[in-house]
C-alpha positions as CSV (number, residue, x, y, z in Angstrom):
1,X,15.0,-62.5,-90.8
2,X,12.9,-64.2,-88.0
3,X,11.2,-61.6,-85.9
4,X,11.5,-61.7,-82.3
5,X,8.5,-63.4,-80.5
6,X,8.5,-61.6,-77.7
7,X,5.8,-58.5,-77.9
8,X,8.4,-55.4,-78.3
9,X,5.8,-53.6,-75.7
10,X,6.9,-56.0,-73.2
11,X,10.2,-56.0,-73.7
12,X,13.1,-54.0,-72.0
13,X,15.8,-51.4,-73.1
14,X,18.7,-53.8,-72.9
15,X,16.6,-56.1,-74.7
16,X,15.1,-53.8,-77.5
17,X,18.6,-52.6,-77.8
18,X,20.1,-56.6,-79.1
19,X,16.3,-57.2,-81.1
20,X,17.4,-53.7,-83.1
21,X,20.7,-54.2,-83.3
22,X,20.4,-57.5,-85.6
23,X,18.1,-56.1,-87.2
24,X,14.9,-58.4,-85.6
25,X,13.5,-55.4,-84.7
26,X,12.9,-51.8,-86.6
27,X,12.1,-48.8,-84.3
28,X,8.8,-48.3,-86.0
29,X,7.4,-51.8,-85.2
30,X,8.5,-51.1,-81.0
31,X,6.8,-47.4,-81.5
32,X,3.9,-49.3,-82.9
33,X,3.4,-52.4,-80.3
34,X,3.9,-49.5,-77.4
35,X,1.0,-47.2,-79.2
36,X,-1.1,-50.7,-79.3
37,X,-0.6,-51.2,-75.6
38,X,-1.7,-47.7,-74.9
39,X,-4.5,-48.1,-77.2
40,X,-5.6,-51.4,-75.1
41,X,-5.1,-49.6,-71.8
42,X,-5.1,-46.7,-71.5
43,X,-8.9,-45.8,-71.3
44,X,-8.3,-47.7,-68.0
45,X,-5.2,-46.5,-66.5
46,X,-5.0,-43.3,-67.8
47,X,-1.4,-42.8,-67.6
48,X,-1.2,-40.3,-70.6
49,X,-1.8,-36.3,-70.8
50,X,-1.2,-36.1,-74.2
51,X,0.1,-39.2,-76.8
52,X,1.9,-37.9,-79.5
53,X,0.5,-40.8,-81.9
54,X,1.5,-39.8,-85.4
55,X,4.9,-37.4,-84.1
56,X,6.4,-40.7,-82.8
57,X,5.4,-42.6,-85.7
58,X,7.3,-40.7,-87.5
59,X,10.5,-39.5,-85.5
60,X,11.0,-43.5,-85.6
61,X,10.3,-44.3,-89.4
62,X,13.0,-41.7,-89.5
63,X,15.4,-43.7,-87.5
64,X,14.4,-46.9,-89.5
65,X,16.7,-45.4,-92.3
66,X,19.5,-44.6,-90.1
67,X,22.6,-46.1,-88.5
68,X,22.2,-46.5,-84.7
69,X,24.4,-43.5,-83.7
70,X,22.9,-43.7,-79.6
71,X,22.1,-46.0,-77.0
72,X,18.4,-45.7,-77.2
73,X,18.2,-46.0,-81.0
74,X,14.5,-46.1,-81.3
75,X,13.8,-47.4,-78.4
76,X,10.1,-44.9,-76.8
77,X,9.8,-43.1,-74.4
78,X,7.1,-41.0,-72.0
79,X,7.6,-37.5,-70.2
80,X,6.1,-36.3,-67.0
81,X,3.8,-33.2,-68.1
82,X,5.9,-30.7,-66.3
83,X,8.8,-30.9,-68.4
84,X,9.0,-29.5,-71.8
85,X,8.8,-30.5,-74.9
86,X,8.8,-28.8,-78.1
87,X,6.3,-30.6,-79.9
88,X,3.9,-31.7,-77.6
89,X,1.7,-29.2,-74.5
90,X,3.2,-28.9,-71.5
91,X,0.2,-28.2,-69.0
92,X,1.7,-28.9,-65.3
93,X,-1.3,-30.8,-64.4
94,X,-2.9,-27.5,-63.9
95,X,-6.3,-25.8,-66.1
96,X,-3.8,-22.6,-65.9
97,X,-1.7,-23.8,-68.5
98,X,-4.3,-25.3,-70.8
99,X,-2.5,-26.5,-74.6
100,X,0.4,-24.5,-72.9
101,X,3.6,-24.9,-75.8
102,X,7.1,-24.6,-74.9
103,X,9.6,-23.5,-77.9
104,X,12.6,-26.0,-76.7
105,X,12.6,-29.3,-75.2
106,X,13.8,-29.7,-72.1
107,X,17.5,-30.4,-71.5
108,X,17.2,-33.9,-70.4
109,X,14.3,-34.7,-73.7
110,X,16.6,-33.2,-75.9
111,X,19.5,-35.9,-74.8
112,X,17.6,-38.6,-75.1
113,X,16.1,-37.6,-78.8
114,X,19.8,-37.3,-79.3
115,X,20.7,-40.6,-78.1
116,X,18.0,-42.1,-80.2
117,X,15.0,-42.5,-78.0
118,X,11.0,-41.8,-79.4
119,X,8.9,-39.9,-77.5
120,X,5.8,-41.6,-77.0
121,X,4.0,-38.4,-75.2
122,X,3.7,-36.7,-71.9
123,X,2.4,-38.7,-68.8
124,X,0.1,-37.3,-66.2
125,X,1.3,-35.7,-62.9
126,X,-0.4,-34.2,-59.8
127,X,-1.1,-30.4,-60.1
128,X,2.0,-28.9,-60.4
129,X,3.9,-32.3,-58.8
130,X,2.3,-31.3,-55.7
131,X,-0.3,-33.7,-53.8
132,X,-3.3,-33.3,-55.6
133,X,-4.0,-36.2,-58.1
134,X,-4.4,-36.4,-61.7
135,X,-6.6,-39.0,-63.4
136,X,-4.2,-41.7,-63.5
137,X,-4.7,-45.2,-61.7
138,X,-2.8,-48.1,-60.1
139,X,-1.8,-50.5,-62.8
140,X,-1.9,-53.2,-60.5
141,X,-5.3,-52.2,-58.6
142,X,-7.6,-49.4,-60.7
143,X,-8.7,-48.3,-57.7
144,X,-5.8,-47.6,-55.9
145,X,-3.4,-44.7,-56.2
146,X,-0.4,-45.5,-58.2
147,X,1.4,-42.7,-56.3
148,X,2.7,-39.2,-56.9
149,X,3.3,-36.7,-58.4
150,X,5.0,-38.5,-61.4
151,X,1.9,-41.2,-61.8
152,X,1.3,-41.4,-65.1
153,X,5.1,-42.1,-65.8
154,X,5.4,-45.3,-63.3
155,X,1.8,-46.3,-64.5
156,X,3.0,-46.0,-68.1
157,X,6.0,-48.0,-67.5
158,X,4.2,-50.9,-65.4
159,X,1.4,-51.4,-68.0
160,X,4.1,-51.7,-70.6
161,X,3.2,-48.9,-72.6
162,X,6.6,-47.8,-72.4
163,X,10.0,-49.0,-71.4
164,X,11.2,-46.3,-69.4
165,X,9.6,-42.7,-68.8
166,X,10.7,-39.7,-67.1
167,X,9.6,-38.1,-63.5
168,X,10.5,-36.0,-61.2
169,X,11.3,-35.7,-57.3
170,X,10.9,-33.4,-55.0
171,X,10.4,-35.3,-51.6
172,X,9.0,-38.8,-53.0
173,X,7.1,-38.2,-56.7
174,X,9.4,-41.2,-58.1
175,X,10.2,-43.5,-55.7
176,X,6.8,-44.1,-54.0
177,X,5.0,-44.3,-57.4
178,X,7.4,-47.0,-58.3
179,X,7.2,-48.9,-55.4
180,X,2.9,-48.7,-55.8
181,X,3.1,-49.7,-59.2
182,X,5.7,-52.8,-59.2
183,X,8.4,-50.9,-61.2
184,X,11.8,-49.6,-60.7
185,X,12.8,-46.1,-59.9
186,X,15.5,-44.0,-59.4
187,X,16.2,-40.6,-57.8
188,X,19.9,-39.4,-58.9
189,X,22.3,-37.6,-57.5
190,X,20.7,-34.2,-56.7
191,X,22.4,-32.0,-59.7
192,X,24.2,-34.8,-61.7
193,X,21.0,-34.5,-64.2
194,X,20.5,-31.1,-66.4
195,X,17.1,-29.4,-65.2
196,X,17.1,-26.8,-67.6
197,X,12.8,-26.7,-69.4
198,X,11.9,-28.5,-65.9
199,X,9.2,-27.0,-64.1
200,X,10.4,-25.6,-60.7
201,X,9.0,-26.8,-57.2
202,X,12.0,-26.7,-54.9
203,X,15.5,-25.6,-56.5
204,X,17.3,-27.0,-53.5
205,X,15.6,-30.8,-54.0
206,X,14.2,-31.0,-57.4
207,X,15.8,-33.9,-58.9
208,X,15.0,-35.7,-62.7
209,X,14.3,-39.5,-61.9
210,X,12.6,-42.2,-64.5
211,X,11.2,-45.9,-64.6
212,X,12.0,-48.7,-65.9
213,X,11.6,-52.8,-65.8
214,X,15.0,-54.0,-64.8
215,X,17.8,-52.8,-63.3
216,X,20.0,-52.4,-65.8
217,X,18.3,-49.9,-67.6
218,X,18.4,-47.6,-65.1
219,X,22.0,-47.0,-66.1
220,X,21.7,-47.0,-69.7
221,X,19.1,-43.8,-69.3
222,X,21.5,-42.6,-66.8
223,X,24.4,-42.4,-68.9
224,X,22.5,-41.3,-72.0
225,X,21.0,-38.1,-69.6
226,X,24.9,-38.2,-68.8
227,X,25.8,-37.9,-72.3
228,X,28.1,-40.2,-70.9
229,X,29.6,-43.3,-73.2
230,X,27.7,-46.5,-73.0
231,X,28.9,-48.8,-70.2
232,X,27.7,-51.7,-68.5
233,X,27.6,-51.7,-64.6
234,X,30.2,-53.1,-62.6
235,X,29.6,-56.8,-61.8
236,X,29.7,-57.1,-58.0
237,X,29.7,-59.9,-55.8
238,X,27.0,-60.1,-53.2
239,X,29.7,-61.3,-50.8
240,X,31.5,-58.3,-51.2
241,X,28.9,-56.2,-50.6
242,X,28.2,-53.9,-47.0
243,X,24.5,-53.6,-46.4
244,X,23.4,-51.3,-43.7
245,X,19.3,-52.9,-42.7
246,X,18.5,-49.0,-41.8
247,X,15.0,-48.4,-40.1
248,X,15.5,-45.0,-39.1
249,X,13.2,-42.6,-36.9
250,X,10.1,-43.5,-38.5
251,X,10.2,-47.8,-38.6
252,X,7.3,-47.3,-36.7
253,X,5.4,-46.3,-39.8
254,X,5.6,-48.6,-42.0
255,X,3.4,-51.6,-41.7
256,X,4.1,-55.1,-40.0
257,X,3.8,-56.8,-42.9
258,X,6.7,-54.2,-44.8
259,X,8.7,-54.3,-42.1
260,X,8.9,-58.3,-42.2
261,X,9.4,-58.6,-45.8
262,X,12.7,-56.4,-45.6
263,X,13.8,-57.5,-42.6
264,X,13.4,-61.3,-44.1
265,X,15.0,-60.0,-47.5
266,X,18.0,-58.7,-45.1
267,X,18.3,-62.4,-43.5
268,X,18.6,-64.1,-46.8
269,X,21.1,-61.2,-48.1
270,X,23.1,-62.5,-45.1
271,X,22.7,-65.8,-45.7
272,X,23.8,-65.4,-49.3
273,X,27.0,-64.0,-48.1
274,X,26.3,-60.1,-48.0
275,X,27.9,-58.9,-45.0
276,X,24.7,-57.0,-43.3
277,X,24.7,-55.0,-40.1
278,X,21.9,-53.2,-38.5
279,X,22.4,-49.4,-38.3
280,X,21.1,-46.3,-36.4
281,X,20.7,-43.5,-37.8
282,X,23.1,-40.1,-37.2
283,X,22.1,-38.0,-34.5
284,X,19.4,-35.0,-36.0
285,X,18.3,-37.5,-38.6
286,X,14.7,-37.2,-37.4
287,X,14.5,-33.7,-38.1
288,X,15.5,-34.0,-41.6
289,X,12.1,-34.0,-43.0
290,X,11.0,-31.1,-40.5
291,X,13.9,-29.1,-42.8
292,X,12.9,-30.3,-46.2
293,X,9.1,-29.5,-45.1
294,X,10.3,-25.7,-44.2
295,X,12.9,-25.5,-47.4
296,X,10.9,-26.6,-49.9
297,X,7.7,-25.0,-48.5
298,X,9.2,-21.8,-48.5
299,X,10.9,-22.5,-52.0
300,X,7.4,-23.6,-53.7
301,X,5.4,-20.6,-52.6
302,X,7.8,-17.8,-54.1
303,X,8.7,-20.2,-57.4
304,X,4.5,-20.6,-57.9
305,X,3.8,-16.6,-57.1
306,X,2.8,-16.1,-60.5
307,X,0.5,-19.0,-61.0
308,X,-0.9,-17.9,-57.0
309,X,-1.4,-14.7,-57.1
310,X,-3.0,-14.2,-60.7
311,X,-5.0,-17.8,-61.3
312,X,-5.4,-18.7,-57.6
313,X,-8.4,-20.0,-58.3
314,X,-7.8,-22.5,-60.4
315,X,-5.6,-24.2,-57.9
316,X,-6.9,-26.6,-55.5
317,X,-7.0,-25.9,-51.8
318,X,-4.5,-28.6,-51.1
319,X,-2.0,-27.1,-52.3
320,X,-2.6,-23.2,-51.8
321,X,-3.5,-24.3,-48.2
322,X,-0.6,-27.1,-47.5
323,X,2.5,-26.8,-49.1
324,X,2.1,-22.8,-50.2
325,X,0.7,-21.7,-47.0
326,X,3.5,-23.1,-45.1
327,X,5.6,-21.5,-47.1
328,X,4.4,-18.4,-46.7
329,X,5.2,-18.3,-43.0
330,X,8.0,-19.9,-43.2
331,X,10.6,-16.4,-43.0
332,X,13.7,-16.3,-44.4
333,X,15.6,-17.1,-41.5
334,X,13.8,-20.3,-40.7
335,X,14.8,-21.3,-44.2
336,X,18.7,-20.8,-43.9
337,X,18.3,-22.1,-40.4
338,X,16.8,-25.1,-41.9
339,X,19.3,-25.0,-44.9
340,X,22.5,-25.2,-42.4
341,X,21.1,-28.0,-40.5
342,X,21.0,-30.4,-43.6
343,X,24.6,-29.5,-44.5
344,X,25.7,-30.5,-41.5
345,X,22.5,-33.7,-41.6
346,X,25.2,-34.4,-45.2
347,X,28.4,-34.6,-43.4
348,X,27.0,-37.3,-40.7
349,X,25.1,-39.1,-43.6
350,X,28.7,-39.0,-45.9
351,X,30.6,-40.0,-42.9
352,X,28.2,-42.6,-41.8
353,X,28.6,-44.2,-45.6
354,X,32.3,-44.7,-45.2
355,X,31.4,-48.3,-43.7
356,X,28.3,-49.1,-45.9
357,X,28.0,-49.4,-49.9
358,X,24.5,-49.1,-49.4
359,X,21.3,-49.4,-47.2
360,X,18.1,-51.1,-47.3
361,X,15.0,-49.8,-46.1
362,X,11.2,-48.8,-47.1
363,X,10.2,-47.0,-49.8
364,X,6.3,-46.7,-48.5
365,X,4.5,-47.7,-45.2
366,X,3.1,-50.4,-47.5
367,X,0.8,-51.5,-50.6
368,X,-1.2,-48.3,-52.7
369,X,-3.9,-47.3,-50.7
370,X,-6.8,-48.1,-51.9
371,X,-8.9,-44.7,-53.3
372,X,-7.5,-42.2,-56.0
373,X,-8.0,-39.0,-53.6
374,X,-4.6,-38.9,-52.2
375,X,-1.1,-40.1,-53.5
376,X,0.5,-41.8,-50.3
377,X,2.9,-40.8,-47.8
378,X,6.3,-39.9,-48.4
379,X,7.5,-40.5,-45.4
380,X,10.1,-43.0,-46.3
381,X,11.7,-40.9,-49.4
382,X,12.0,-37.0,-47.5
383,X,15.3,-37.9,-45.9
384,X,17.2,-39.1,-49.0
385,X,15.8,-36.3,-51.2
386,X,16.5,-33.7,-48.6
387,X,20.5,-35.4,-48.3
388,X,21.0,-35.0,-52.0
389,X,22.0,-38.9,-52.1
390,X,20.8,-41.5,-55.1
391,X,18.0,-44.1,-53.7
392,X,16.6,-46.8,-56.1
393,X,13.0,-48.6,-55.5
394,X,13.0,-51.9,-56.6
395,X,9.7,-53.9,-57.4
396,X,10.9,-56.9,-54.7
397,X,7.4,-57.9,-53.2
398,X,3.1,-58.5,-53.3
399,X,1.8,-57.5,-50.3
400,X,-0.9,-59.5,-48.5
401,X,-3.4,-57.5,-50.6
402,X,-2.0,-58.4,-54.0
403,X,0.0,-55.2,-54.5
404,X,3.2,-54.6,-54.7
405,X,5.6,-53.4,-52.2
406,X,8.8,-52.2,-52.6
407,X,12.3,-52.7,-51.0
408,X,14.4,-49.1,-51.0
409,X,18.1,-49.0,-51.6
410,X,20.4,-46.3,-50.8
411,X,23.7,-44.9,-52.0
412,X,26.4,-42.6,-51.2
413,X,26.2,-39.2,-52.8
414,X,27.5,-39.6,-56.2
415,X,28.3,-43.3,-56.1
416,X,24.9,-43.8,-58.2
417,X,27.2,-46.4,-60.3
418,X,28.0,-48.2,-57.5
419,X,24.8,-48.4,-55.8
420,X,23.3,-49.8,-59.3
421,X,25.6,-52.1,-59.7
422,X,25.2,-53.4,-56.0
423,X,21.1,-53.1,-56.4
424,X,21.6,-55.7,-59.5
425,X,23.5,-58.2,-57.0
426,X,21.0,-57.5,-54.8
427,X,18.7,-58.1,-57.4
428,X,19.9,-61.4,-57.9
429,X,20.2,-62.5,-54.4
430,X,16.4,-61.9,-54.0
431,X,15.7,-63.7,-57.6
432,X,14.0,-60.0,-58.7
433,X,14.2,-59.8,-62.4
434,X,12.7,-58.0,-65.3
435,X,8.9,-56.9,-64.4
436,X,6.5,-58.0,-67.0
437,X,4.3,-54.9,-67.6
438,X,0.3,-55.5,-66.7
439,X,-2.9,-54.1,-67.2
């Protein structure tokens, strides 16, 4: 048969899926072309904690001889390092847990193995998906940050070394890093997603989230995380769609230049027949991140007492004098104070949603900033992580500096379908395709 001329690297899931279905592709020759990106770029971007080489090799010369019995029949894959996989370390991003080995994969490795899918390796994150970096650079920039905590994932996934990869979110580690590194990410539904092998920061946010290059790959991962039957999203019409332009307590934040490119991208959504409206926020909203600071500071500082009170010195100060030090004083009435005001922060938010299918907004003050020591702020993801609600990046701009910036949509909790399906009209109202992976 004639092969496919498109390099199966660069290709996406939706794509790899017709080039193996007809047999123009085999899952060993797309485990292959991915390990010959890495092996071109990675010594540059440094995406990868470990790269299982010869285990994917041959998990897909396996699935050469079989029937396609998944949706991700040999299409690879990468994991952020804090979630487990049998055959590969887990290590955190911390010395502590040096050529650490779990016995089990993780819940959410485990379903996509079963759904077909090759894992390529484990990609770097910050030390323990906190703020302090791990070697991985910006794609787009190698000396900018590509973000945090799940770096190496979005890094992986923009330099086309894989077509989707795992992260995880606790207050921005996917949607930031997807915005800094020109890729598309998406933050679930807090508990739609299994975290069972998934390193613990903050039970009460921790959500799974992963990369892609398009759109509608995010739902084919979803739905395989799901084990949910394949299904395509719902085609929507951007005329039928209610866009709330939300700026929210913290506009002030984000550079001129952001707030011009999504305040221009609103205009032409308008123009194209979206009805748009401007929105303000529900009253409290701009404590929100005040409460997710307290909850998940307190949360982290018990969940890590192990790894702080018997290898405290092999953490960094950032994090045993941020995050684990606010915790610390944080009492236990602060935290169900804090708790109760974010129920009632959901109520406003779901109530607020009855008039919108989703929102637009920022995902970062602007471009990556330039130097590898820190990993941005999250100052535009808190709110949605801390409301439980599904919030998409999408890869829609270049900044004046030649990096990307990215536009943020928002859904309704547990609508992640239908704020998918609306992000792909969107999509094609702002002519944002597939991302062709760099580096």
């Amino acid at each position: 048969m004639t092969k496919a001329v498109t390099d199966p690297a660069q290709m996406t899931i939706t794509q790899l899926q017709v080039a193996i279905g007809r047999g123009d592709l085999q899952p060993s020759e797309v485990t292959e072309s991915c390990l010959a990106r890495a092996g071109g770029c990675e010594h540059e971007v440094r995406a990868w904690a470990c790269l299982g080489d010869d285990k994917a090799r041959m998990a897909a010369r396996l699935l050469d001889a079989s029937p396609a019995t998944g949706a991700l029949h040999g299409i690879p894959f990468g994991v952020k390092d804090i979630i487990d996989t049998f055959d590969m370390p887990t290590q955190f991003g911390t010395p502590i847990y040096h050529d650490h080995r779990a016995h089990r994969d993780a819940a959410c490795v485990a379903l996509l193995r079963e759904a077909g899918g090759v894992c390529l390796g484990k990609t770097v994150t910050t030390e323990l998906a906190h703020f302090h970096p791990g070697k991985t650079r910006n794609p787009h920039g190698l000396q900018h940050t590509p973000g945090g905590s799940s770096s190496g994932s979005a890094a992986a996934v923009a330099a086309a070394m894989v077509p989707f990869a795992l992260g995880t979110q606790t207050t921005g580690s996917v949607l930031r890093p997807a915005a800094y590194c020109g890729v598309y990410g998406f933050k679930p539904s807090f508990g739609d997603i299994n975290r069972s092998g998934v390193f613990e920061c903050a039970a009460s946010f921790d959500t799974l989230g992963w990369f892609t290059r398009c759109v509608d790959d995010i739902e084919i991962v979803r739905r395989a995380l799901l084990r949910a039957p394949a299904r395509a999203l719902e085609v929507v019409e951007l005329a039928d769609l209610r866009i709330g332009l939300f700026r929210g307590p913290h506009w002030d934040k984000a550079e001129s230049a952001t707030q011009q490119l999504i305040e221009a991208s609103a205009q032409q959504l308008s123009t194209g027949g979206a009805h748009v409206h401007d929105i303000e926020p529900p009253p409290g909203f701009d404590g929100i991140a005040q409460h997710h600071r307290t909850i998940s500071g307190y949360e982290f500082a018990r969940a890590i007492s192990w790894e702080r009170t018997q290898h405290g010195q092999l953490l960094s100060p950032k994090l045993l004098d941020g995050r684990c030090e606010d915790g610390l004083q944080a009492s236990y009435e602060d935290y169900i104070t804090a708790q109760a005001a974010l129920v009632q922060q959901r109520l406003a938010y779901e109530q607020m949603m009855r008039d919108y299918d989703v929102l637009l907004t920022a995902v970062a003050p602007g471009e990556a900033w330039h130097g590898l020591q820190a990993t941005g702020d999250p100052v535009f993801n808190t709110a949605w992580t801390a409301l439980h609600v599904p919030a998409l990046s999408v890869p829609a701009f270049t900044g004046t500096g030649g990096m990307p910036v990215g536009l943020q949509i928002v859904g309704a909790f547990r609508a992640d379908a239908k704020l998918l399906a609306a992000a792909r009209a969107i999509c094609q109202g702002l002519n944002i395709g597939i991302v062709p992976g760099v580096g």
